[in-house]
N, C-alpha and C positions, 0 to 999 in steps of 0.2 A: 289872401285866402278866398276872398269874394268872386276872384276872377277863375280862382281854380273850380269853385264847384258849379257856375256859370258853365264853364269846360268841362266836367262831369256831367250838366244836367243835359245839357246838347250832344255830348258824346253817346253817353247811355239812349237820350232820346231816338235816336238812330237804330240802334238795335231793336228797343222793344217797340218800336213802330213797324221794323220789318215784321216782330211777330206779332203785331195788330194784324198786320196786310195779311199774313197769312191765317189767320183764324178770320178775319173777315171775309176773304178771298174764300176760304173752302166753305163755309155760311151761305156765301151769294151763289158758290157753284152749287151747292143743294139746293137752295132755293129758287137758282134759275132752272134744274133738271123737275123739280116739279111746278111750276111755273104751266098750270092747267089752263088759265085762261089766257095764256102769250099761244096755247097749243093752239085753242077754238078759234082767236083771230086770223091768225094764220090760215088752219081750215074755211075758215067762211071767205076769208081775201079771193083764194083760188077758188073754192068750188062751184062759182059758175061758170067756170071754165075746163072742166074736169068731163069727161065720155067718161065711160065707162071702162076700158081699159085703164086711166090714170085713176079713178075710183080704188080698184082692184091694187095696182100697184099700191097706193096710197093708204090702203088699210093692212097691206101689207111691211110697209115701211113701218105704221104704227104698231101690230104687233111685234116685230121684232126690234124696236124703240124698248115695248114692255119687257119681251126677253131680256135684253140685256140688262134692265133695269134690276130683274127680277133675279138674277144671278149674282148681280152688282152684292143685294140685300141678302143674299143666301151667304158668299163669298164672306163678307162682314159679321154675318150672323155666326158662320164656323167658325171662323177666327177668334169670336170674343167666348165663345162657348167650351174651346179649345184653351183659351188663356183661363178662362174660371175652371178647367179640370184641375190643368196645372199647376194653379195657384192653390187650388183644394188639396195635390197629392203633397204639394212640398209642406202645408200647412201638418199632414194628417205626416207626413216623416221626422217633422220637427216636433211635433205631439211625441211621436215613437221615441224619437231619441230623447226626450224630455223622462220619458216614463222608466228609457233601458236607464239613464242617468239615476233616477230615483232608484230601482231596483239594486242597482249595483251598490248605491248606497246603503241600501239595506239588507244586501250581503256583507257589503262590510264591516257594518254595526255588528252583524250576526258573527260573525267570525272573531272580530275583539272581543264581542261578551264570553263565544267558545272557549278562548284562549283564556279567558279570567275566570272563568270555573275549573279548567283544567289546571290552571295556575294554584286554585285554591286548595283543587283536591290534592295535587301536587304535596303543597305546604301543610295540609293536616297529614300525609304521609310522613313528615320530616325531610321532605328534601328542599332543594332549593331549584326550582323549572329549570336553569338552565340545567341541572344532572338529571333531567328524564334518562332513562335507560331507552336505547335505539334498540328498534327490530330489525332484524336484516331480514333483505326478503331472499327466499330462498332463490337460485337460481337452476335450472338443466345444464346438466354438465352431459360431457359425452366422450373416448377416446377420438383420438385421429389414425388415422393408419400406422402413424411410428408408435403408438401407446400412452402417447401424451394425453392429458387431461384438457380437453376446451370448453369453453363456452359457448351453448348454442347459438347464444345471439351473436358470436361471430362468425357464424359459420350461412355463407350465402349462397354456397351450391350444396343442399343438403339430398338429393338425389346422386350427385357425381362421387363426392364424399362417402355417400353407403356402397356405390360400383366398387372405388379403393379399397374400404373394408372388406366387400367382399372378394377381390382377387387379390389380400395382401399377399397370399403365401401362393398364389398359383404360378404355376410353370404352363407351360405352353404345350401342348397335347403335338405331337406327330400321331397321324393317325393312319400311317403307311399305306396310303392310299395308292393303287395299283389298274384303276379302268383309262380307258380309254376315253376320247370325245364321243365314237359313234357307239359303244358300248355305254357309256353314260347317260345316251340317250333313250336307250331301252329300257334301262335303272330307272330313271326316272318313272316313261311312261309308264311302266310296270306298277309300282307305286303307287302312282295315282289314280292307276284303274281298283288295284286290288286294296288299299285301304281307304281310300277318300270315295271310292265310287265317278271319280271324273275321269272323262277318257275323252282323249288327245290324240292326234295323229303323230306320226313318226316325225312327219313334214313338219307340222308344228311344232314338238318340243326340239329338231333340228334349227329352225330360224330362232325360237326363242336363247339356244344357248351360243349360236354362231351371236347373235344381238350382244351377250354378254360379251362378248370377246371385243368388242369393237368402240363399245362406248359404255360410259357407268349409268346414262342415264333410256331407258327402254320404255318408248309408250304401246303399250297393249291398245287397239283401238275398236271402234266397230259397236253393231248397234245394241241395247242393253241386255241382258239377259246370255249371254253367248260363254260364259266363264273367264272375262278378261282377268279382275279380282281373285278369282280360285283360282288359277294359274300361278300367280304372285305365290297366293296362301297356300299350295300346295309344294310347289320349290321350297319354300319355308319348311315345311313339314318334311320334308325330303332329307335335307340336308341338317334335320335337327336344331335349327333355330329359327326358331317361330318367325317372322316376316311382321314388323309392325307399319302398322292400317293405321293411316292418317288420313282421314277423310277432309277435305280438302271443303270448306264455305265459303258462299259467295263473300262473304268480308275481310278474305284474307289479301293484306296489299303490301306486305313488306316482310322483310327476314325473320322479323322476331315469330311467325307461323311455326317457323321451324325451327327455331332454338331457344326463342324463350326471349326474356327481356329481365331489366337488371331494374327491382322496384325501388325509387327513392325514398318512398315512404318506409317500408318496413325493412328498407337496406336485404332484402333477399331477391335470388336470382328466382323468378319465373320460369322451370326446366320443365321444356319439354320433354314426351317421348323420345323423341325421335334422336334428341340431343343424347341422351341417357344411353340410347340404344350407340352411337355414336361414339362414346367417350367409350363402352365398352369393348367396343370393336378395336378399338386400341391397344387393350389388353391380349389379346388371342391372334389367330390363323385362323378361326374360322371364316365361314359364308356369310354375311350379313344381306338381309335386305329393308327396305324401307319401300312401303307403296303406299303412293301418293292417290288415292283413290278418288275416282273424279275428278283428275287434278286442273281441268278447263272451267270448274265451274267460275272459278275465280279468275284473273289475268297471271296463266304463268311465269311471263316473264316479269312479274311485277315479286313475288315473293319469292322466286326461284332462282331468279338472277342472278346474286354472286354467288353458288353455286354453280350453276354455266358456266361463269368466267372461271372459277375458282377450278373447276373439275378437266378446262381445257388448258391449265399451266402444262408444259411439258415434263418438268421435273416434279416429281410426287413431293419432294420437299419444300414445296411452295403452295402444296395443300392447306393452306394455314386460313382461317376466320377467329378475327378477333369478334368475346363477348363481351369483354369489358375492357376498358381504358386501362385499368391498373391492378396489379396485384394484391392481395389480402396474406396473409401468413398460412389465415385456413384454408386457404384455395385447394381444391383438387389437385392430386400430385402431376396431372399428366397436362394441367394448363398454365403454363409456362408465359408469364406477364400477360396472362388475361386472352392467351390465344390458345385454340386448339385444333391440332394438327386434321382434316380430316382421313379418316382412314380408308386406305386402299385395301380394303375387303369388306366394303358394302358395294352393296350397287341401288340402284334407286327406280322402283318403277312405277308409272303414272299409268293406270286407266282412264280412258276417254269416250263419252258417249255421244255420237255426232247426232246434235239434236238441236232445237230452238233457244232451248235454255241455257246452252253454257257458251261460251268465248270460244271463238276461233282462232287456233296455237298458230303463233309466227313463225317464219322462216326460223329466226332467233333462236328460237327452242328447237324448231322439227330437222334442223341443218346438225341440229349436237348432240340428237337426238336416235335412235333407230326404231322408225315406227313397225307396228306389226300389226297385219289386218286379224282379227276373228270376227269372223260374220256368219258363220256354220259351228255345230252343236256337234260337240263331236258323238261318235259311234259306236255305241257299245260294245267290247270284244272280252273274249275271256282272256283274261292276264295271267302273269307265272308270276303267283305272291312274292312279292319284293317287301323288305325291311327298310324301313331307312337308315341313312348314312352317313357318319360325319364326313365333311371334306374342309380339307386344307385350304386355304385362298389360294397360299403360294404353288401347290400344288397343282390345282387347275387354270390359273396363270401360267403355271408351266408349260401344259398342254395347250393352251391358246399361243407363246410363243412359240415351241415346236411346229406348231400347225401354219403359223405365218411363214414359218422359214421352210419348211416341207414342201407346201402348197403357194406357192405364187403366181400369178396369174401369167398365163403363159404368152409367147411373143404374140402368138396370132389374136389371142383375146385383146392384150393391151392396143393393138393397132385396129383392129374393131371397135375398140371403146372411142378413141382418137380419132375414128372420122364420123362414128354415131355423134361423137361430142361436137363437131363440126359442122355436121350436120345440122343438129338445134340449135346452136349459135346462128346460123343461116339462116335458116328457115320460122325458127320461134323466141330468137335473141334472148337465149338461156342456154348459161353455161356451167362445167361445170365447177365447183371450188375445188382449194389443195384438201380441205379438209375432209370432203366426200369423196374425192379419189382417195384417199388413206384410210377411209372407212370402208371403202369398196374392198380394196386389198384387202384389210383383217377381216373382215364378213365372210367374203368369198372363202377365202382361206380356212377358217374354219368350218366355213357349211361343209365342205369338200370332204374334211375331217370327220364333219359328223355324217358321213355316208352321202353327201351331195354330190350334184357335179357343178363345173366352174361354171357351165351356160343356163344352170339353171338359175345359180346365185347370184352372178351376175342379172341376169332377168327381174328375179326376184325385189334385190337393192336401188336397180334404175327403176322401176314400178313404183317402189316406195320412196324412192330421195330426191329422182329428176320429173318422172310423172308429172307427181305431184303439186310441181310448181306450174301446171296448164291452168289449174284450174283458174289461177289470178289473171288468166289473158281472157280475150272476148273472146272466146268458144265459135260465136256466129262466124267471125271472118278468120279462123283458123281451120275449121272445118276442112274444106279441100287439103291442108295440110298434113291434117292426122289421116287420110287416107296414100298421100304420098309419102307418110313412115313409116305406116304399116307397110308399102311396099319395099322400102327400104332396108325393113326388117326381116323379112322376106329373104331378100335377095345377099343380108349381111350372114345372117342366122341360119336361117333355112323355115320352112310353114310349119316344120314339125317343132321348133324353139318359141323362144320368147312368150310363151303364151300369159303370163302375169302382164307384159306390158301390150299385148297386143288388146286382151281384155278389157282391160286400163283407156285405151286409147279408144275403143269401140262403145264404152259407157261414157265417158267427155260426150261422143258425138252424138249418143242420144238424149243429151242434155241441153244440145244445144234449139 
């Protein structure tokens, strides 16, 4: 036993001598770093040997000796000042919990004694506490569209739900509509000169309803003030359903802007407008519209996105956005496991003000897009008072296909387009997509319809769809270029044509 703690005492000795060394070790290095008179030896050693340049250096070694020192003691000073907060806040949260401890306690002293007076008054009643008589609370009850009796608290689209109530018994209007596209277009302006007071050119509400024909989504653009928004809310007015105005904030960054979002806490769907407006469209043939107003102030393609994709499926029955993961029994009658179909008789349109303050729209968007410039106020004229008027979707859908298959672009135009296209590929390595040549065709085709001609609409759509993408090149070293397409154009078209892109192409250059 003697020889083992012999062997412990030597063992152990070992360790706690290294942590001698080291508390004596950091002791000697403090006390050699102030070591004031090892400094002045030193100094006097050398300084009869010292000019005054090593002087200079020399007193500069010394204050930055003190620097560091001095940071050394700051450094250590934060540290331990930082570990006494520390130590103060866990001190001052183990107080906290010390006290929530206590209180809880003394709620639930409080709560037992409750229970033992209620208990007592209980038993001078003659009962025995466990027979209290229970209250029910009352709850809201409500029908569903088949007449059933539910519970509000199951019901989590309570906007979509009153849409059903109120088209349980509706049928579907025909409303034997009999105009034209270029007559339609005078309907309109009419209209809106004679009840709203805005006035529009021929040309204009001709591009706005050739735009509908071609794509569901229409950016009205140009600079504020000019009627982009009244256009929208005038159409609306026109065709007897109002047009709902979503104004667009810079904080909008995902889908739920537009449809709402499904809350976990209170188990109800978040309906929007627009949604509401949406679900209802599904029920009728009428014209829906939805304007997205300002819609750059935010990133388009960030909240608008799968609607893009969703709006460029080819078959309409792949119009589909799911709201929610899964079905409820109360669910609205027309959302079918938690998706809803979108309908093919809205159309959707975005105002844009090109200014400092809002985001510049992507190809992404302005490719699936048909923009439309107003930059001019229109001109007062005296109108031939117009009513407004309901219209069928399918109806004027009709007239945009008639119009496609009536008017097609003709051989000479399609082989004109095919070496302009050739051309920019060549020359400004832009080309065109299948997509924009399919919008060209129904564009064209209907402008035609609404009293246009093919070289103006043409014009018009390359201004707006191929143009437009100069703007992304360096202007400086394209220059000479845009004046050898003007000539080109010239010589395809004629000096009396193309004047949208020739315009187009002459304000680039003075930009540059």
């Amino acid at each position: 036993m003697t020889k083992f703690i012999n062997f412990l005492y030597e063992f152990m000795s070992v360790f706690f001598e290294g942590i001698k060394s080291i508390v004596l070790g950091i002791g000697k290095g403090i006390v050699q770093i102030f070591n004031i008179p090892g400094y002045i030896e030193i100094i006097n050693f050398y300084k009869e040997e010292f000019g005054i340049a090593q002087w200079i250096l020399a007193v500069i070694a010394i204050v930055v000796m003190i620097v560091i020192l001095g940071l050394i003691i700051l450094l250590v000073y934060f540290l331990v000042r930082k570990y006494v907060r520390f130590r103060k806040t866990l001190v001052e949260q183990e107080g906290m919990l010390e006290e929530i401890g206590e209180l809880n306690k003394k709620v639930k002293d409080l709560v037992e004694e409750k229970e033992k007076i209620l208990a007592m008054k209980v038993s001078q009643m003659g009962l025995k506490p466990s027979d209290k008589p229970e209250v029910e609370t009352p709850t809201e009850e409500t029908e569903d569209a088949e007449g059933e009796i539910v519970d509000d608290d199951n019901i989590r689209f309570t906007k979509l739900n009153s849409i059903d109530e109120e088209y349980k018994d509706y049928k579907v209007q025909v409303y034997n509509n009999t105009f034209t596209l270029e007559e339609l277009v005078e309907i309109f302006r009419n209209f809106a000169a004679s009840k709203l007071r805005l006035y529009y050119t021929s040309e204009m509400i001709r591009l706005f309803i050739s735009a509908l024909s071609c794509t569901r989504l229409v950016i009205l653009q140009g600079i504020s003030g000019t009627g982009k928004t009244s256009l929208a809310y005038a159409w609306g007015k026109f065709i007897k359903k109002d047009a709902i105005i979503a104004s667009v904030q810079p904080s909008w960054r995902d889908r739920t802007e537009l449809f709402g979002y499904f809350n976990e806490f209170t188990k109800k769907f978040n309906e929007t407008e627009i949604l509401k407006k949406m679900y209802e469209a599904n029920y009728n043939d009428d014209v829906y519209v939805a304007v997205l107003d300002e819609m750059n102030i935010a990133r388009v393609e960030y909240y608008f996105a799968e609607m893009l994709s969703i709006l460029e499926m080819p078959s309409r029955d792949e119009w589909i956005v799911e709201l929610v993961p899964s079905s409820w029994p109360t669910d609205p009658k027309k959302l079918v496991d938690g998706k809803l179909r979108i309908p093919d008789n809205m159309w959707y349109i975005g105002t844009i003000n090109n200014d400092d303050s809002t985001f510049a729209v992507t190809d992404k968007v302005y490719d699936r897009a048909l923009p439309i410039d107003i930059n001019d106020k229109g001109q007062a004229f005296d109108p031939i008072p117009t009513d407004a008027m309901n219209i069928n979707s399918s109806y004027l859908e009709g007239l945009f296909k008639k119009a496609k298959e009536k008017n097609p672009l003709s051989d000479e135009m399609n082989k004109k387009i095919e070496e302009m296209d050739d051309y920019v590929i060549k020359h400004f390595r832009i080309a065109f997509g299948n997509r924009i040549v399919k919008q060209m065709k129904d564009f064209v085709a209907t402008y035609v319809e609404c009293g246009g001609t093919e070289v103006d609409g043409v014009d018009y759509f390359i201004a707006r769809k191929i143009l437009r993408k100069f703007e992304q090149l360096n202007l400086a070293y394209i220059r000479d270029e845009i004046d050898g397409y003007i000539k080109f154009l010239d010589q395809e078209f004629g000096k009396e044509h193309f004047k949208e892109c020739k315009e187009y192409l002459l304000r680039l250059k003075k930009m540059v």
